[in-house]
C-alpha positions in Angstrom: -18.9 -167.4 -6.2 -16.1 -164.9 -7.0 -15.2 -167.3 -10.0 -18.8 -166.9 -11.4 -18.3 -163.1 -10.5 -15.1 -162.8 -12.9 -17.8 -164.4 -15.6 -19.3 -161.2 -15.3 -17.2 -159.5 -16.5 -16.0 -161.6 -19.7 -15.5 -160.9 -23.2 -18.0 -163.8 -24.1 -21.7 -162.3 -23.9 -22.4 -166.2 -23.4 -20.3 -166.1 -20.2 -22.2 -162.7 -18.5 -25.7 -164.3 -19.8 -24.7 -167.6 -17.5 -23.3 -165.7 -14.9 -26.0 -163.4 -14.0 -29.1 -166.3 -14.4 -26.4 -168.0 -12.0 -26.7 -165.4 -9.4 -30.2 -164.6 -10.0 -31.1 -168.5 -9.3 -28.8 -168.6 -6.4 -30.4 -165.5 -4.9 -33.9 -166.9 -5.1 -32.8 -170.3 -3.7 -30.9 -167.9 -0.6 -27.5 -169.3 -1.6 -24.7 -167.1 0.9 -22.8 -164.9 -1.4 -25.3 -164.7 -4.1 -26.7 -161.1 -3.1 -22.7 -159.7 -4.1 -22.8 -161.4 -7.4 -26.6 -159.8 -7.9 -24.9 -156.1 -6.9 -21.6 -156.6 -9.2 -24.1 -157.1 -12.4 -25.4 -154.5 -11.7 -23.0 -152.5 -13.6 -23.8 -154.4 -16.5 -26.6 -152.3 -17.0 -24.1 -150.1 -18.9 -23.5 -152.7 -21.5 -23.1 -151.9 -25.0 -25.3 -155.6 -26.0 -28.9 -155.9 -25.9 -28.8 -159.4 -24.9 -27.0 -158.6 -21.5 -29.3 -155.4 -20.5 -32.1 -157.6 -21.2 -30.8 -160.5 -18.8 -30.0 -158.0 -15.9 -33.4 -156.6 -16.2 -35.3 -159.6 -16.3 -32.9 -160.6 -13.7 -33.9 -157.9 -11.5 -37.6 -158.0 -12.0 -37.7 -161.3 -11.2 -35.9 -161.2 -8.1 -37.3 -157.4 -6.8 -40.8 -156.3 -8.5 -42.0 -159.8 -8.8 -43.9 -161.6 -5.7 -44.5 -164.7 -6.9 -48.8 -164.3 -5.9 -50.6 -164.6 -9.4 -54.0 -164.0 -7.5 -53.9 -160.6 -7.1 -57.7 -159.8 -7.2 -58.2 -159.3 -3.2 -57.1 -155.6 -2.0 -54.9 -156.9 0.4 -53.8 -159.6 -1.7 -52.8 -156.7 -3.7 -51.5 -154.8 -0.9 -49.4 -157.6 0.6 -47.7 -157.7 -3.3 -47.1 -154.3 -2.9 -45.8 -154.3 0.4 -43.0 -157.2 -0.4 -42.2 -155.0 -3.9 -41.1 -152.3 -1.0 -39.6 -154.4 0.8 -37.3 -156.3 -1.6 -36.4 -152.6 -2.8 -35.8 -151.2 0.6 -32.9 -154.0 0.8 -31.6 -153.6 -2.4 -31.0 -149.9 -1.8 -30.2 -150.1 1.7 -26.0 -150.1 1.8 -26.0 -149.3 -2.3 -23.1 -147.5 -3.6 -23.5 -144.2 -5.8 -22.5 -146.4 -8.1 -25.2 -148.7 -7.8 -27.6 -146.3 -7.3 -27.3 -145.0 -10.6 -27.2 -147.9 -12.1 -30.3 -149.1 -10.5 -31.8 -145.8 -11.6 -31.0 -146.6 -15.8 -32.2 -150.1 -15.1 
């Protein structure tokens, strides 16, 4: 893990594209360490390419705001969905630097 976290912060955009769908695959699959490199991208959010803001946000969609439920018709269908969106964003605040914070608040 804190070889793939130096990747993030590389000259090659190549090498921060790989590294953050690294962490974001590892977080999904609950892999120990991958929630650190998920928080040190986070920062990336400030980068001057496209390509990389556009990773870390689909990054962070997939792994906060989406549930994963595509049958969302049923109220509390819907209201479990939202329930786990406030959840998953409860934890990714809870312990966040100011740092963080802000850049959670431009992503």
């Amino acid at each position: 893990m804190p070889l793939v976290c130096q990747l993030l912060g590389s000259r090659s955009s190549t090498d921060v594209l790989e590294a953050i769908e690294f962490f974001a695959t590892a977080a999904e699959f609950h892999v120990s360490g991958a929630v650190v490199g998920v928080r040190r991208a986070l920062v990336l959010v400030w980068s001057k390419e496209q390509p990389i803001r556009e990773a870390l946000s689909a990054a962070y969609r997939r792994l906060y705001l989406e549930t994963g439920d595509d049958d969302a018709g049923a109220a509390g269908n819907q209201r479990a969905q939202t329930l786990t969106v406030v959840k998953n964003l409860t934890a990714l605040i809870d312990g966040a630097t100011l740092a963080e914070l802000t850049s959670l608040e431009q992503l």
